[in-house]
C-alpha positions in Angstrom: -17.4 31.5 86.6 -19.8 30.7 89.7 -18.8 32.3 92.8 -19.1 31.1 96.4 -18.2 32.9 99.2 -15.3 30.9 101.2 -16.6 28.7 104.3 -14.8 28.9 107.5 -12.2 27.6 108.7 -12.0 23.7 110.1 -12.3 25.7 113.6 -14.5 28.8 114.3 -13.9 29.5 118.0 -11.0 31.8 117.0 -8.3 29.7 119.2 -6.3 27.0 118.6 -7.2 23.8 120.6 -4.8 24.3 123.1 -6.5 27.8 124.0 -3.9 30.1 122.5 -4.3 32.3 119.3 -2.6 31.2 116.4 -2.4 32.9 113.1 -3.0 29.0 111.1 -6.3 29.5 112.4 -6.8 32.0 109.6 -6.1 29.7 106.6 -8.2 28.6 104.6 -8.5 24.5 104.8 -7.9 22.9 101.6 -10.6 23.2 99.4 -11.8 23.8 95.6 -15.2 24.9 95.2 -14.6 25.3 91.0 -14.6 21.8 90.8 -17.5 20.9 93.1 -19.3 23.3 91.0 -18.1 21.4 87.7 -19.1 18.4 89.1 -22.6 18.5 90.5 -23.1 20.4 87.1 -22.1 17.5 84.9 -24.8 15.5 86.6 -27.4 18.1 86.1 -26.5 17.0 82.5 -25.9 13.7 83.1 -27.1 11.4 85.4 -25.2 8.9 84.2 -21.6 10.8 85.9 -23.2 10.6 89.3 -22.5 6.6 88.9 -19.2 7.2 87.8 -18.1 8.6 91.3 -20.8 7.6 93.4 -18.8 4.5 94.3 -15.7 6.9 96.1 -16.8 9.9 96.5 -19.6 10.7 99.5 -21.6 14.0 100.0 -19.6 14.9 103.4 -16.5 15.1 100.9 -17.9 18.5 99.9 -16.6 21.6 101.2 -19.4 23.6 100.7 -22.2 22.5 103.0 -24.6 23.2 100.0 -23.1 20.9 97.5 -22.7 18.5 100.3 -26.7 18.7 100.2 -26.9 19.1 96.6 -24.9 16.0 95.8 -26.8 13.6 98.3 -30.2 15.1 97.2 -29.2 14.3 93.8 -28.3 10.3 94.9 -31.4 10.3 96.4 -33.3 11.0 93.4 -31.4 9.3 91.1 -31.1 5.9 93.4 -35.0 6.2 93.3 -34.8 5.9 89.2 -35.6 9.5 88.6 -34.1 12.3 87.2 -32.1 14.8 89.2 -31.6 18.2 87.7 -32.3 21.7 88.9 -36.3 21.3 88.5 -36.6 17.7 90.0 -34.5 19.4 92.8 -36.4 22.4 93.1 -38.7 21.2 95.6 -36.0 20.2 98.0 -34.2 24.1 97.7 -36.6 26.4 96.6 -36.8 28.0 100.5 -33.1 27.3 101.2 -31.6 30.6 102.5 -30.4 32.6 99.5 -26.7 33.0 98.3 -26.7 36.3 98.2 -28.9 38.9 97.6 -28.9 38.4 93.7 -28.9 34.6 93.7 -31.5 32.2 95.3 -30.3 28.3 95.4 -33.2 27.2 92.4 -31.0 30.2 90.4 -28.1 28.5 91.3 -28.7 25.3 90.4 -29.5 26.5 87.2 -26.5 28.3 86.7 -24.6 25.3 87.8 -26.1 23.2 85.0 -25.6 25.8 82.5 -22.2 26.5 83.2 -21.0 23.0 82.6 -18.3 22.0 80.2 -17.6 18.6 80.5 -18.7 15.4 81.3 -15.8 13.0 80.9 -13.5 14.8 83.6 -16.3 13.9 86.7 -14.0 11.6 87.8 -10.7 14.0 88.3 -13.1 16.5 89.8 -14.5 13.7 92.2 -10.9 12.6 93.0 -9.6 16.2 93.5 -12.9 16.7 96.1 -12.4 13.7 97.7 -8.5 14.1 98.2 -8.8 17.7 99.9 -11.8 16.2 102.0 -9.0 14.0 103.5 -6.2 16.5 104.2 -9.2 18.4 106.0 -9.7 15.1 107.8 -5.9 15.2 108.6 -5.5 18.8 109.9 -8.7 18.1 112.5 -7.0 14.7 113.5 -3.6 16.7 114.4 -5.7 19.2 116.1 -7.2 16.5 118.0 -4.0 15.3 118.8 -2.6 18.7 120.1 -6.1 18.9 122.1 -5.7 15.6 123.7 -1.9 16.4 124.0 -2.8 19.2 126.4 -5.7 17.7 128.0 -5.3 14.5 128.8 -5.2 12.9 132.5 -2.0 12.6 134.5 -3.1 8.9 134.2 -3.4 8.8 130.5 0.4 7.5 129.4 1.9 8.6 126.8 2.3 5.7 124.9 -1.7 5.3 125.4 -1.8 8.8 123.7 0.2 7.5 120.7 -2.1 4.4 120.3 -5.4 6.5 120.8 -3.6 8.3 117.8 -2.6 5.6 115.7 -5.4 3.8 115.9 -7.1 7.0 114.2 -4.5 6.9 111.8 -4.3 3.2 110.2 -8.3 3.9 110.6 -8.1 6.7 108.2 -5.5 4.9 106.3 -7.5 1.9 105.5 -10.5 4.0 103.9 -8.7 5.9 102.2 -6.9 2.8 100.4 -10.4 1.4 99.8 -11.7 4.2 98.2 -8.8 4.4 96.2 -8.9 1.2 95.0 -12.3 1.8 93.9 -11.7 4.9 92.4 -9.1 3.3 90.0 -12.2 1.4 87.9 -14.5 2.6 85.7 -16.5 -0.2 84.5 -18.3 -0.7 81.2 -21.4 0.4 82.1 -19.4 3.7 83.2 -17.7 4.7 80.5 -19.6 7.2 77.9 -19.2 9.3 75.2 -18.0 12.4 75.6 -20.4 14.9 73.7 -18.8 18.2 75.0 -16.4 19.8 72.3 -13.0 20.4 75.1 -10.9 21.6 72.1 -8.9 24.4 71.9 -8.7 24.4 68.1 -11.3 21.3 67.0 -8.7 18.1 65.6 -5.7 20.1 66.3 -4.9 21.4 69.6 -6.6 20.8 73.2 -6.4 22.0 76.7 -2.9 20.7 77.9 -1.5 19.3 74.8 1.9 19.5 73.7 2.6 20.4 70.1 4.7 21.5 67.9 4.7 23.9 64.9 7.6 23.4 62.6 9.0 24.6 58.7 12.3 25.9 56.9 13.2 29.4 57.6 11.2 31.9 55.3 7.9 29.7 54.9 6.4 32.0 57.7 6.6 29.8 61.1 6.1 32.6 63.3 3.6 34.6 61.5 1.4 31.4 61.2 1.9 30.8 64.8 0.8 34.6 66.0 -2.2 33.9 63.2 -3.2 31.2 65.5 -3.0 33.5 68.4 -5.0 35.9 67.1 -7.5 33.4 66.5 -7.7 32.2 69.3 -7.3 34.9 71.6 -10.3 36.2 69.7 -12.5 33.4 69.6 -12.5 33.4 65.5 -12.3 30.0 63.2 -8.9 29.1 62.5 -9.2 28.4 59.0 -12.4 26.1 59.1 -12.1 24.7 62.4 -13.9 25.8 65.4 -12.1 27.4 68.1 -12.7 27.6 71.9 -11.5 31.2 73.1 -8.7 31.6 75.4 -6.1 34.2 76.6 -3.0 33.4 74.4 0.6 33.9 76.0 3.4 34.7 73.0 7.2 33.7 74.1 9.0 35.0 71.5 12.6 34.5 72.5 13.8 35.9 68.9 13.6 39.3 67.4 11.8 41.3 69.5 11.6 44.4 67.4 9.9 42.3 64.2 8.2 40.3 66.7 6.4 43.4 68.1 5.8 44.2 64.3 4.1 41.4 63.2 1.8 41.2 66.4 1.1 45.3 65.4 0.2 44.2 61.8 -2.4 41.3 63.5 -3.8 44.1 65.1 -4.2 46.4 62.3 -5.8 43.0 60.4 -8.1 41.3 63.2 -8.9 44.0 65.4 -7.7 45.0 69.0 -7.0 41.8 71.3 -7.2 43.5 74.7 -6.0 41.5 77.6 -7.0 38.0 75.7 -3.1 38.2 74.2 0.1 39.2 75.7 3.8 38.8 74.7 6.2 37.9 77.7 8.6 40.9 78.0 11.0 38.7 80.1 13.7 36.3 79.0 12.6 32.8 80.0 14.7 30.3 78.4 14.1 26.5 79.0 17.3 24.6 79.2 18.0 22.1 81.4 20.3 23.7 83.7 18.5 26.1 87.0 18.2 29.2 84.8 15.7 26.6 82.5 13.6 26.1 85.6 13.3 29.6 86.9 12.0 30.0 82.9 9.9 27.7 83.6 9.0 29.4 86.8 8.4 32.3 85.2 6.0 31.3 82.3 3.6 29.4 84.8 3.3 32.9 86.7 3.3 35.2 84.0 0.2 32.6 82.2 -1.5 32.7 85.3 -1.3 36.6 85.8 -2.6 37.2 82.1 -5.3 34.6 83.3 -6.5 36.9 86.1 -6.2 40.1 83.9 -8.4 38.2 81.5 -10.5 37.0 83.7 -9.8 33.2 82.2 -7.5 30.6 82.2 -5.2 30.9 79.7 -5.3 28.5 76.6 -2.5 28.5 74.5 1.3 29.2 75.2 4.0 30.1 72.3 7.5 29.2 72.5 9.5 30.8 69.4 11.7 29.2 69.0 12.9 25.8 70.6 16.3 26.8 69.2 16.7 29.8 71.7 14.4 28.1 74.3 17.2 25.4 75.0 20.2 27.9 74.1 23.2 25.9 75.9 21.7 22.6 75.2 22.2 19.8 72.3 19.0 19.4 70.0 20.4 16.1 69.3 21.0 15.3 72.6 18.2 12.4 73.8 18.4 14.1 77.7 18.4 17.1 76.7 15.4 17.4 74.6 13.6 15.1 77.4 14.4 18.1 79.8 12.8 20.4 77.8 9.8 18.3 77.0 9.9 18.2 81.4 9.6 21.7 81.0 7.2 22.2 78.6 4.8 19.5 80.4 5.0 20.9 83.4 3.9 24.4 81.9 1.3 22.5 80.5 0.6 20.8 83.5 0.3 23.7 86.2 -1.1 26.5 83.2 -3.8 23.9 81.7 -3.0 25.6 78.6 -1.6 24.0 75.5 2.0 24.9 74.5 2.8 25.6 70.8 6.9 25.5 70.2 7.8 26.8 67.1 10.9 24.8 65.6 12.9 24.0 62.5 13.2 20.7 60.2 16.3 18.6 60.0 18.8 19.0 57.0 16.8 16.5 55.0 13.0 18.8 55.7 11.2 14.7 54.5 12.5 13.6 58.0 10.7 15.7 60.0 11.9 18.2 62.8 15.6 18.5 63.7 17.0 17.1 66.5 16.0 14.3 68.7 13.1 12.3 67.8 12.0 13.1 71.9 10.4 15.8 71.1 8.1 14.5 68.5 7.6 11.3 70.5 6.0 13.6 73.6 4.1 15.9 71.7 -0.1 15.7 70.9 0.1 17.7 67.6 2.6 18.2 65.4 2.1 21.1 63.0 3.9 21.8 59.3 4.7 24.5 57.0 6.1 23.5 53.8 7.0 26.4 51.2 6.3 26.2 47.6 7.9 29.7 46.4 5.2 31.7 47.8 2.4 29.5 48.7 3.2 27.6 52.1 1.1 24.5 53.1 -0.3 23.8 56.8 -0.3 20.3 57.1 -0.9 18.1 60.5 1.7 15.5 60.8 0.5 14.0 64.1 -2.8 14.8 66.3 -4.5 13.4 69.6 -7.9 13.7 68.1 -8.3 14.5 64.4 -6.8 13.5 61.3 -3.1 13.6 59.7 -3.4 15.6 56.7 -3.5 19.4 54.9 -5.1 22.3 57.1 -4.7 25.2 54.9 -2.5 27.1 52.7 -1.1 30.3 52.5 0.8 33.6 51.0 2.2 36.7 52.8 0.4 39.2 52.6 2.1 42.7 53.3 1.0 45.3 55.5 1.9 48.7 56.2 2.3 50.1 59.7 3.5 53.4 59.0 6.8 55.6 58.7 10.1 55.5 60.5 11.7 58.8 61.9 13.4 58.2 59.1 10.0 58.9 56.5 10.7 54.8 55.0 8.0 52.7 55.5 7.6 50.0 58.3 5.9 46.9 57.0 5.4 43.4 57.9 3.1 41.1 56.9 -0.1 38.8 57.6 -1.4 35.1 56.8 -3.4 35.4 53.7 -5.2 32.0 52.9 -5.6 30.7 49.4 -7.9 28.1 48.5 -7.2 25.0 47.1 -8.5 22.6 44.9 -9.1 18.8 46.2 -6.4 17.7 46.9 -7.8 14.4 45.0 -7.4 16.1 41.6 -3.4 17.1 42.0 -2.3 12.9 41.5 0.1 13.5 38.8 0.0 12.4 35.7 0.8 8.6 34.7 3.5 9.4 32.8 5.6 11.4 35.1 8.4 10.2 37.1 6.4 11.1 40.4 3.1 9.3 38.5 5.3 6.2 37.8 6.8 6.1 41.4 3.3 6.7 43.1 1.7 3.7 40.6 4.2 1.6 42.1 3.8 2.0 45.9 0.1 1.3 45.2 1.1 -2.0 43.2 3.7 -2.5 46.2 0.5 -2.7 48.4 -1.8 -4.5 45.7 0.8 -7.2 45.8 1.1 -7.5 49.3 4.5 -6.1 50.1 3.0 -3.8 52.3 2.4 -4.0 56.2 -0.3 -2.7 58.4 0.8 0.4 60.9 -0.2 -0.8 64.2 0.7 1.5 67.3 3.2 3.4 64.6 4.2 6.6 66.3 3.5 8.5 63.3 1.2 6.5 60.5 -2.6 6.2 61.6 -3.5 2.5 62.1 -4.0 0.5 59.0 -1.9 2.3 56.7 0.2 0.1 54.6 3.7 0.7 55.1 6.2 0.3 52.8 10.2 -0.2 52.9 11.2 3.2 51.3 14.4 1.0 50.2 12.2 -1.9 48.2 10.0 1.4 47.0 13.5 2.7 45.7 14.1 -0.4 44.0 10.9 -1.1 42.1 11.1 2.7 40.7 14.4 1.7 39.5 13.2 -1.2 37.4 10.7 1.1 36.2 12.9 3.8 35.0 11.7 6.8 36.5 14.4 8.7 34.4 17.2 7.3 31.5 18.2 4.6 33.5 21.5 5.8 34.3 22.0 5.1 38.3 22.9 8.7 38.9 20.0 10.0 37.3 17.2 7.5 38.6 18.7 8.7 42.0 17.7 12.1 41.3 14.0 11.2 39.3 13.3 9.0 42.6 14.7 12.0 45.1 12.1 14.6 43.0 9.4 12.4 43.0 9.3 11.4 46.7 9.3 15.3 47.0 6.4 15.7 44.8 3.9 13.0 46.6 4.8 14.3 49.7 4.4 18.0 48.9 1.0 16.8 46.9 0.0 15.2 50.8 -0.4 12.1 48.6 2.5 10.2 50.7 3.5 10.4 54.1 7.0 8.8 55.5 9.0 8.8 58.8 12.2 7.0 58.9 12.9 4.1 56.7 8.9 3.8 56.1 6.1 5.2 53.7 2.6 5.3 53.4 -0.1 6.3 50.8 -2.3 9.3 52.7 -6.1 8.2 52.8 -7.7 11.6 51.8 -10.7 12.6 54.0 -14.1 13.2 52.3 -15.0 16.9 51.9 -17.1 17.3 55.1 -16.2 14.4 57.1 -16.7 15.0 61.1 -13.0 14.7 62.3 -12.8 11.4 64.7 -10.5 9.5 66.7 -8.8 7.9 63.6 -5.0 8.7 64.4 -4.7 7.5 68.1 -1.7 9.1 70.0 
């Protein structure tokens, strides 16, 4: 992170306008220099943000009086047709008084290009600059207003104080309505491809999502989940996909003692952590009564103290599980499961971080989580585990910015962490992966009651029965969906077992199991769709819009 030394205060006479000492003189005024850093450095990289925020946001909205030069030097330049990056601006800096004794201004401009990370957000930083620039603007106009207060002329009414002062008001008033107006379009010529990876873990998680990870009891939910931790936290691929390092924050609101055990055998397996992971010691739960918002309270501090001991924002938050998160609450309860997803956003929100909450499935594990369908309407990812006796599959069900489909798959593997007082043995376990075949080459055979019942969904959709997903919360656009009642049906004709109704029950029951545990169907609800399988290699885009 750049550092800049803080600017004075809006006054720097010591007194207050009226004369007297007063200890508001020693705030800070509102600024936030990390984002004018961000932002000058985006157009170092591209010239093309500085016309995204040009139209709104004006050099004396900088705090810093050298980004204020900086940024205009740069409009110069670029409103000339040439290019402004720190050796085009060299010229105009390279005798400018130095930072500090380590760091002239050509070094810093350099830094401040190299330290970029994204393009797309120019426009939040430009906003965020431009908003603080005006609550600076407000605290000098009440200063004025206490100034004039006190020195005005016996002859100076009141009421021609007031009007002095309104007038100032409405003045500031009406730009900063026309700049927001402004701000509010980004026209076609403005709007670019982002090139910068912001992920957290690439087609899964990102900065500020909200996701979920979810399977039965005893597939392994929250050793998957402190896996991804460990990942994380140590900057390591997540099972093939690339992942940004972050300080991880683990609420395990459920058996501390194995909790502590597993987290020890990640240790032992990964390698020491350091500050980059912590588990929360304190009970936070989540509910929606005003022990749920001190929780909450307490997560957003404890994130952001783990962020100063690491030295960096923290990037991912575990909740495990929802179940004691929202103890007191109804999981089928519409409110109350929009209260926690309050909570959880607003974790999100004020940590930056993305928050992982561990769950479990409903009583029928093909219709998704348990509880009310809130949750999985407000969440960016949804992550599950499904067990087959000892292999579990990682399957996405929903994503932001990816594709629904298989991640990985997995077996326990045990560890041993030593001796009790006792002389037994304390074990627990790790994720072991296990590779898979394509997932291409497990279609069952023809014959079968699962081959039969998959033969005719495709000649459901040959036919035309089927119906394009458009905006579906869960299918990816385009998928055919089909009535899982008129899918029931046709297997029926076909006889996927003797015939019997009982029976063809059952065969149909098994087979739906078997497509979906093969990833070869998908379903929500009353729906279901074929699963479009991605080509080995194939760059994950934005295919499954949120």
């Amino acid at each position: 992170m750049l550092r800049r030394e803080h600017q004075p205060g809006l006054r720097q006479n010591g007194a207050s306008a009226s004369g007297y000492s007063d200890e508001r003189e020693h705030r800070q005024p509102p600024h936030n220099i990390p984002a004018e850093q961000a932002l000058l450095g985006a157009i170092f990289v591209s010239n093309k943000a500085y016309g995204r925020v040009s139209g709104f946001l004006d050099p004396q909205h900088f705090y810093d009086p050298l980004h204020h030069q900086i940024y205009e030097t740069a409009g110069t330049l670029i409103a000339e047709g040439k290019v402004a990056d720190p050796i085009t601006l060299l010229p105009f800096f390279e005798h400018h008084e130095p930072i500090d004794a380590n760091t002239s201004v050509p070094v810093y401009l350099g830094l401040l290009a190299v330290q970029a990370t994204t393009i797309i957000k120019v426009r939040d930083y430009a906003c965020t600059i431009r908003d603080l620039s005006i609550r600076r603007r407000t605290i000098l106009l009440a200063e004025d207003m206490q100034k004039l207060a006190y020195e005005t002329p016996a002859d100076f009414s009141p009421s021609q104080q007031i009007a002095e002062h309104q007038k100032r008001l409405i003045a500031l008033d009406g730009e900063t309505r026309e700049r927001d107006s402004a701000s509010a379009l980004e026209f076609d010529d403005q709007i670019m491809i982002e090139t910068s990876v912001d992920a957290l873990v690439k087609g899964v998680l990102h900065p500020g999502d909200v996701a979920a990870l979810y399977g039965e009891s005893g597939v392994g939910k929250t050793f998957a989940a402190i896996d991804l931790a460990y990942h994380v936290a140590l900057g390591q691929p997540w099972h093939g996909r690339r992942v940004r390092q972050a300080p991880v924050l683990y609420v395990g609101l459920e058996g501390v003692r194995g909790l502590r055990h597993r987290i020890a055998a990640y240790r032992q397996h990964m390698g020491y952590a350091g500050r980059m992971l912590a588990r929360l010691t304190i009970h936070a739960p989540l509910n929606k009564t005003e022990v749920g918002k001190s929780g909450e309270n307490i997560i957003i501090e404890q994130a952001k103290l783990l962020g100063r001991a690491a030295d960096k924002p923290v990037g991912l938050i575990i909740i495990d599980t929802l179940a004691r998160a929202i103890a007191g609450d109804d999981e089928n309860s519409a409110r109350d499961m929009a209260a926690f997803v309050d909570r959880v956003s607003a974790i999100a929100r004020e940590t930056g971080a993305a928050v992982l909450v561990v769950h479990h499935p409903g009583k029928d594990g093909t219709r998704g989580m348990r509880g009310s369908y809130a949750l999985f309407a407000a969440c960016d990812a949804v992550i599950k585990i499904s067990g087959n006796g000892d292999l579990r599959d990682v399957a996405t069900e929903k994503v932001k910015e990816g594709m629904i489909g298989p991640l990985f798959s997995y077996t326990l593997k045990p560890v041993s962490l030593g001796t009790d007082e006792d002389g037994d043995e304390i074990t627990s376990c790790t994720v072991e992966p296990v590779l898979q075949p394509d997932r291409k080459a497990q279609r069952p055979r023809p014959e079968t009651p699962a081959g039969k019942a998959l033969n005719e969904l495709e000649q459901m959709i040959i036919t035309g029965a089927g119906v394009p997903a458009q905006g579906h919360l869960r299918a990816p656009d385009g998928a055919m969906l089909i009535a899982r009642a008129n899918w029931r049906s046709a297997c029926r004709q076909r006889c996927l077992s003797d015939g019997t109704p009982e029976n063809e029950k059952k065969a149909f029951q098994r087979a739906v199991a078997t497509l979906l545990s093969a990833n070869l169907i998908s379903d929500y609800g009353d729906v279901v769709w074929p699963i479009t399988q991605r080509r080995r290699g194939q760059d994950d885009g934005d295919y499954n819009g949120h």
